[in-house]
C-alpha positions as CSV (number, residue, x, y, z in Angstrom):
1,X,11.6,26.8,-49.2
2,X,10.2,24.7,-46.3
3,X,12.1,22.2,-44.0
4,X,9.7,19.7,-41.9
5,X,11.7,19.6,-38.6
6,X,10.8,16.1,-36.9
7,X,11.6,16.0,-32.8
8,X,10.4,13.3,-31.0
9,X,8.0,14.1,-28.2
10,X,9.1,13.2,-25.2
11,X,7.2,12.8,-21.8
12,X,7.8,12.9,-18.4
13,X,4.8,10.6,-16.2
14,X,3.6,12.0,-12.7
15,X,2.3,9.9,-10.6
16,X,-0.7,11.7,-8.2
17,X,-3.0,11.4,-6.0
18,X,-6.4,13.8,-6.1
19,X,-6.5,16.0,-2.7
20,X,-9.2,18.0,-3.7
21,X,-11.9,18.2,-7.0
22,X,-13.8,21.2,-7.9
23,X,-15.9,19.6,-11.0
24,X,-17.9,23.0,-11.6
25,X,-14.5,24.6,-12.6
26,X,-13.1,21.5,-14.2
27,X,-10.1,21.6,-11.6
28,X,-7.7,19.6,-9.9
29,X,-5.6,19.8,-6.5
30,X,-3.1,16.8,-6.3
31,X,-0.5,15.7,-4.2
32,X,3.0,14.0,-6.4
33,X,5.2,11.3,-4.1
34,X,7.7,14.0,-3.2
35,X,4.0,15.7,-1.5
36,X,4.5,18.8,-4.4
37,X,1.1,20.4,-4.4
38,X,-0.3,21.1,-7.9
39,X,-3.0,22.6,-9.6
40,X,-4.7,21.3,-13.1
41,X,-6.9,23.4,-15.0
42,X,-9.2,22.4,-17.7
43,X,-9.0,18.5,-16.6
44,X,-12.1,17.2,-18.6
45,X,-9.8,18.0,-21.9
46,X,-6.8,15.2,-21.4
47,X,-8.6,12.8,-19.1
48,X,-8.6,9.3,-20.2
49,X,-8.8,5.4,-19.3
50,X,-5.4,3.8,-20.5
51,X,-7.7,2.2,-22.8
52,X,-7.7,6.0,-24.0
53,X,-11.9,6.7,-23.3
54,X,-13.0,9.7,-21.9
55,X,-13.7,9.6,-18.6
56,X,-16.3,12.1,-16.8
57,X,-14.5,14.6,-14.4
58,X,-17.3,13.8,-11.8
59,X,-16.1,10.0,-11.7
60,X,-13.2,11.5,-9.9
61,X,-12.9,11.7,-6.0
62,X,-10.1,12.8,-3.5
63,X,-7.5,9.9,-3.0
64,X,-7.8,8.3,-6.5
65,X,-4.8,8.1,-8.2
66,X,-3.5,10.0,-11.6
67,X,-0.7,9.5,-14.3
68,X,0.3,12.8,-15.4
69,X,1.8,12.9,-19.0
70,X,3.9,16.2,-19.3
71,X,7.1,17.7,-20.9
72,X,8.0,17.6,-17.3
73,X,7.9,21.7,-16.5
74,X,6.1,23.3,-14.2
75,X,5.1,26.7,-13.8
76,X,6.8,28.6,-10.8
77,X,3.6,29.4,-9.0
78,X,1.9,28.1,-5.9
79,X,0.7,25.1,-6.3
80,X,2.3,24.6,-8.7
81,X,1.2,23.6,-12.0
82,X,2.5,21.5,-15.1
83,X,3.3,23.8,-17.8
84,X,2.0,21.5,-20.9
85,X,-0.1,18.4,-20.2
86,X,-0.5,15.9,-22.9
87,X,-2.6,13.4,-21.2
88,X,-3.8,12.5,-18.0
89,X,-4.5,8.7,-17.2
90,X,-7.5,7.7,-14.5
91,X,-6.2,4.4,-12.7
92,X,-9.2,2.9,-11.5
């Protein structure tokens, strides 16, 4: 016998600001308010417009700023970096 277990997803938002963009290894340095230094890997995946479109990593430059959509952990290294990303919002 199966049981469907239904937990809502919950998400924490980030608000960042790009430091540093290494496109050729679809990676992320970013600064959060509290100045936290964090690393994100494999950007190109969850990137989006808020109207959710794809956006091209190489669109990206130092200073714009990101909306991070987590579970709100991060992994104890340095930087830092969000344990699981849902989605990450450009805002243009």
């Amino acid at each position: 016998m199966f049981f469907q277990v239904e937990r809502p997803l919950t998400s924490v938002q980030t608000t960042v600001t790009i430091t540093a963009l290494d496109a050729a290894n679809d990676q992320l340095t970013v600064l959060d308010a509290e100045g936290k230094e964090y690393v994100i890997h494999g950007i190109s995946e969850k990137l989006r417009t808020r109207d959710e479109e794809q956006v091209d990593v190489k669109a990206l430059s130092a200073g714009d700023t990101l909306t991070v959509l987590s579970d709100g952990a991060a992994l104890l290294s340095a930087p830092s970096q969000f344990a699981h990303i849902y989605k990450v919002y450009w805002e243009e």
